[in-house]
C-alpha positions in Angstrom: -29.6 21.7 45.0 -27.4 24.4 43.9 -28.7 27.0 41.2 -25.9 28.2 38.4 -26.4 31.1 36.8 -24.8 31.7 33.8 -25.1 34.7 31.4 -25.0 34.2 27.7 -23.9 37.3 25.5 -24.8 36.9 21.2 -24.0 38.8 17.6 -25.3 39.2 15.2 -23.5 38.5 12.5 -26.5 38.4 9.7 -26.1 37.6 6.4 -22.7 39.0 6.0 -21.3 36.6 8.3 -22.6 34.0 6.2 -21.9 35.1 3.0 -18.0 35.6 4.3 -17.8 32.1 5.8 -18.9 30.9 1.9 -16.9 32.8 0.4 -13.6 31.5 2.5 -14.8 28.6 2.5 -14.7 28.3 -1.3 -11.0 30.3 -1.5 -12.5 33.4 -3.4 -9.9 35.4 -2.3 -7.2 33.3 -3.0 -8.7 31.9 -6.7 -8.6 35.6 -7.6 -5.2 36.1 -6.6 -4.2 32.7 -8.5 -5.4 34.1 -11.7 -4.8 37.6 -11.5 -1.7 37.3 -9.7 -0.4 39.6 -6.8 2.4 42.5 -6.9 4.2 43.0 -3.8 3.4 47.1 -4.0 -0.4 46.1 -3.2 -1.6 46.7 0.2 -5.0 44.7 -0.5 -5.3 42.1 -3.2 -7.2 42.1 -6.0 -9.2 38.8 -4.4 -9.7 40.6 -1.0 -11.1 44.1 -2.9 -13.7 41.6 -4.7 -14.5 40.3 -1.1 -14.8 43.7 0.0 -16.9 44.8 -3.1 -19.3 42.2 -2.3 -20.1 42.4 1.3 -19.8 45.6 0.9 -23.3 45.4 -2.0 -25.3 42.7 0.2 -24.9 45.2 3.3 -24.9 48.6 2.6 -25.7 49.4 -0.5 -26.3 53.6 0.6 -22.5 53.7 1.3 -19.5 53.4 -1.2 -16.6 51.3 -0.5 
């Protein structure tokens, strides 16, 4: 009988992680951009700053974006 012995390494990723897998899931990011439309001068879209505004609210809410 041969023992394996494996090690197992985990994150956290808490509710954030969550809350960004719901909100690509449902194409926030790019529903935004849809409707507000995107100029090629931005370096982050108005879609991704609402992403960013929101995880940013649900996980620390002592720091400003």
């Amino acid at each position: 009988m041969t023992i394996v012995m494996t090690s197992h390494k985990s994150k956290d990723f808490g509710h954030l992680g969550i809350m960004s897998a719901v909100c690509h899931g449902i194409h926030l990011v790019e529903v935004i951009d849809e409707i507000v439309g995107v100029d090629p001068r931005q370096k982050v879209t108005c879609g991704e700053a609402v992403l960013a505004m929101i995880l940013n609210c649900l996980g620390f809410v002592d720091r400003p974006l």
